[in-house]
C-alpha positions as CSV (number, residue, x, y, z in Angstrom):
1,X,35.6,12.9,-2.8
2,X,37.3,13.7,0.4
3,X,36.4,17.1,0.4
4,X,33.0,16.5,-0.3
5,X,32.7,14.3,2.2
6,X,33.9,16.6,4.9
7,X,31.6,18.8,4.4
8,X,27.8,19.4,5.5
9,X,24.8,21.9,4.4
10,X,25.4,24.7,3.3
11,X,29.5,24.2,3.1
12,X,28.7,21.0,0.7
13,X,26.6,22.9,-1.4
14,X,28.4,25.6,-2.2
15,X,31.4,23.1,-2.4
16,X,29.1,21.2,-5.3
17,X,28.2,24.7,-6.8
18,X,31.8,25.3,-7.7
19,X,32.1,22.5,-10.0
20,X,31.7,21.9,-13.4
21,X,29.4,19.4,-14.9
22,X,32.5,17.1,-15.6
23,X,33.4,17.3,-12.1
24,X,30.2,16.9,-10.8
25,X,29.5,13.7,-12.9
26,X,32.9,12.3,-12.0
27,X,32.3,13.1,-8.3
28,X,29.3,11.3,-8.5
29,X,30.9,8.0,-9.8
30,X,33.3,8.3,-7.1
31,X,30.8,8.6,-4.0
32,X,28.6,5.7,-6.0
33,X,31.7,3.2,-6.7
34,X,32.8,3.7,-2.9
35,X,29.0,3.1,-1.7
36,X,27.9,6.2,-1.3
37,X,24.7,6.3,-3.4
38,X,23.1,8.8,-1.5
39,X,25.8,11.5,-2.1
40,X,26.0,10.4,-5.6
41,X,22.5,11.4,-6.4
42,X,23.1,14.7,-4.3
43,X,26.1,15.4,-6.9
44,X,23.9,14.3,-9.8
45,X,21.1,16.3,-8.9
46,X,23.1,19.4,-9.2
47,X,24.5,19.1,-12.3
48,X,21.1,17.7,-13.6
49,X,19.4,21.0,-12.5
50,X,21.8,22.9,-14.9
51,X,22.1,20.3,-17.8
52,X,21.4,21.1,-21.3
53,X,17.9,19.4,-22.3
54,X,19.5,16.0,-24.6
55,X,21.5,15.1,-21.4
56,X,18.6,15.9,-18.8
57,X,17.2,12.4,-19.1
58,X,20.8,11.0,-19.4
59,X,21.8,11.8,-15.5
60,X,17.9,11.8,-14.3
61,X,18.3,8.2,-15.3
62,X,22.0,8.0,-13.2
63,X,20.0,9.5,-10.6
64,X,17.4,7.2,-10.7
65,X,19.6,4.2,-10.5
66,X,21.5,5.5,-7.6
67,X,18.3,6.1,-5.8
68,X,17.4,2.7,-6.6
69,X,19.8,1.2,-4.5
70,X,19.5,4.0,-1.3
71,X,15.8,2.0,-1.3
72,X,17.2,-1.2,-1.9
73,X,19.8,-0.9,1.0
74,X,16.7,0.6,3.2
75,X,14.9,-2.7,2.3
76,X,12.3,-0.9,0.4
77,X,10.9,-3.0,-2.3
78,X,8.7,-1.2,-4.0
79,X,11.1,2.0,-4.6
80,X,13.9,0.3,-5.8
81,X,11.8,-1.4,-8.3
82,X,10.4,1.6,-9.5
83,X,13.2,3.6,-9.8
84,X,15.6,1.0,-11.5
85,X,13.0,0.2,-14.2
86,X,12.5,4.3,-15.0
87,X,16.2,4.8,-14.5
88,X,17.1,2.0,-17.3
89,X,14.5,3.4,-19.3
90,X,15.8,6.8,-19.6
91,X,19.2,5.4,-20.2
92,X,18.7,3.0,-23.0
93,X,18.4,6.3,-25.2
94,X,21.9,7.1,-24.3
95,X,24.1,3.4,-25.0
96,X,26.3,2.6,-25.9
97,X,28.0,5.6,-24.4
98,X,27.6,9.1,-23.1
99,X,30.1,11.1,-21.7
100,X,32.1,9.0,-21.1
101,X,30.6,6.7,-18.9
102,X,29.7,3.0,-20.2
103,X,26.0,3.4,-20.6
104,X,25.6,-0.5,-22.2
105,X,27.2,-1.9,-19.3
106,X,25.1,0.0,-16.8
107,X,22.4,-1.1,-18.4
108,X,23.3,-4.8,-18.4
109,X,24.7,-4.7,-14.7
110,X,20.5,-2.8,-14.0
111,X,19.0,-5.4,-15.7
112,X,20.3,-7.9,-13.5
113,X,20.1,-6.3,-10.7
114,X,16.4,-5.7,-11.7
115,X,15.4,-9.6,-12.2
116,X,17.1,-10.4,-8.9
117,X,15.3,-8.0,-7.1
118,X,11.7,-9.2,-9.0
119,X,12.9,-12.8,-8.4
120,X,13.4,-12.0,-4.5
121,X,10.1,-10.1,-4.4
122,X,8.8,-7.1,-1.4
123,X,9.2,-9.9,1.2
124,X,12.7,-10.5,0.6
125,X,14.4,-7.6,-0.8
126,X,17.1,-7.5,2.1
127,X,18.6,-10.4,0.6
128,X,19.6,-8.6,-2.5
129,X,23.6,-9.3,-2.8
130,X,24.8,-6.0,-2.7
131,X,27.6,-7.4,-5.1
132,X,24.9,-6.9,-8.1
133,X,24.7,-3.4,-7.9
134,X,25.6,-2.3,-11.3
135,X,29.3,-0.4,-12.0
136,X,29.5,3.0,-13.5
137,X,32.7,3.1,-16.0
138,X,34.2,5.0,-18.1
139,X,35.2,4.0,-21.5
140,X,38.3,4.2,-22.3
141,X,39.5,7.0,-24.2
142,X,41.4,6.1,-27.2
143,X,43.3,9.8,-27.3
144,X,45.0,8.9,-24.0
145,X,45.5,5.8,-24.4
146,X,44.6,5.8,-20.6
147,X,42.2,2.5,-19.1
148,X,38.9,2.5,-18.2
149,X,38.5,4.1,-14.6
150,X,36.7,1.9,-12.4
151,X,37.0,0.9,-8.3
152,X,35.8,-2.4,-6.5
153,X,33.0,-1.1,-4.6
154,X,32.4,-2.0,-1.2
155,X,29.2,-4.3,-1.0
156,X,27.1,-2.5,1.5
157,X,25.9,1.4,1.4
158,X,28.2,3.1,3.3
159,X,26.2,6.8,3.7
160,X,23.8,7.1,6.6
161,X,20.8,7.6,4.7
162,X,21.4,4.6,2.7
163,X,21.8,2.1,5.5
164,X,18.9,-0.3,6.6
């Protein structure tokens, strides 16, 4: 993530180019779980552009979570609601998991994220507790025996784009 994040225009995408999807979606769930949702949709996007077309919907809907949350910590209302409620429904197709990644709980963490933000309405969106923003796991993988890989996310956007 490091690397990534050291790097700017053309540098960064070339740096993105270079990696596989698997890299790319795990980059992704890297820059989201540290708060970087805007770079996290930057990695997703690549890998979307080049993704066979059963898992196109599967990271458009990533995406569109993510972006969610860019708007959310912008204090744009209408945005975030739009794109969390087309994000979990191109998801749903995919629980309870794809690739890996813990599609069910994604969707249960959206969902609440969702009614909060519908129960705080346009004129109060910067309350939203950053603390609801959903978690992106992985499942464990019984081969390796290894856990699930997850981070405590900061509670507050931490790329430029994504501040208020």
């Amino acid at each position: 993530m490091e690397r990534y994040l050291e790097t700017e225009g053309e540098e960064r995408e070339a740096y993105l180019e270079g990696l596989s999807a698997e890299q790319l979606l795990d980059l992704g769930i890297e820059l989201y779980e540290s708060g970087h949702y805007w770079n996290a949709h930057e990695a997703w996007e690549q890998v979307w552009l080049d993704a066979p077309n059963e898992l196109r919907l599967f990271y458009q809907g990533l995406i569109q979570v993510t972006a969610a949350f860019v708007h959310v910590a912008k204090g744009e209302y209408p945005g975030s609601v739009r794109l969390l409620e087309a994000g979990i429904e191109k998801l749903a197709a995919y629980e309870p998991e794809q690739l890996g990644v813990d599609v069910s709980g994604l969707m249960e963490e959206s969902r609440g994220a969702l009614r909060r933000l519908l129960e705080l309405g346009e004129r109060r969106v910067r309350e939203f507790d950053m603390a609801l923003v959903p978690s992106i796991r992985r499942v464990n993988d019984p081969a390796s025996g290894e856990p699930s890989r997850s981070a405590d996310k900061p509670r507050a956007a931490k790329d430029g784009r994504s501040g208020p």
